[in-house]
N, C-alpha and C positions, 0 to 999 in steps of 0.2 A: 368300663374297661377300655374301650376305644380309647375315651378320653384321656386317660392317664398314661394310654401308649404315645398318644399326639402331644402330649405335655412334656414328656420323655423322649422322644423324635428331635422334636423342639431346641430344650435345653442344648442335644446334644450334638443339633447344628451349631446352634449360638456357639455353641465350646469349640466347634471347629473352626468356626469362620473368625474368633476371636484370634483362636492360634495361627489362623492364617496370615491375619493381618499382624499380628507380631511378625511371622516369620517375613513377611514383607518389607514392613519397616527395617527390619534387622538388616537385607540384603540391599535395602537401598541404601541404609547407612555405608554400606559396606564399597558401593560404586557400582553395583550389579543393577545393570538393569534388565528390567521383566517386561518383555514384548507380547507375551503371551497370553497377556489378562488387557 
């Protein structure tokens, strides 16, 4: 049961950190720069 909370935790970092990084990419295209990371 842990396990499959940790394995679901998980994925549903990777899925934000994925969207992160889009949204990243997107605002540097854009000329926006991110001083905050």
């Amino acid at each position: 049961m842990t396990k499959n909370r940790i394995k679901r935790n998980n994925n549903f970092t990777q899925q934000n950190l994925s969207n992160l990084l889009k949204i990243m990419l997107t605002l540097k295209q854009n000329g926006i720069k991110i001083s905050s990371i």
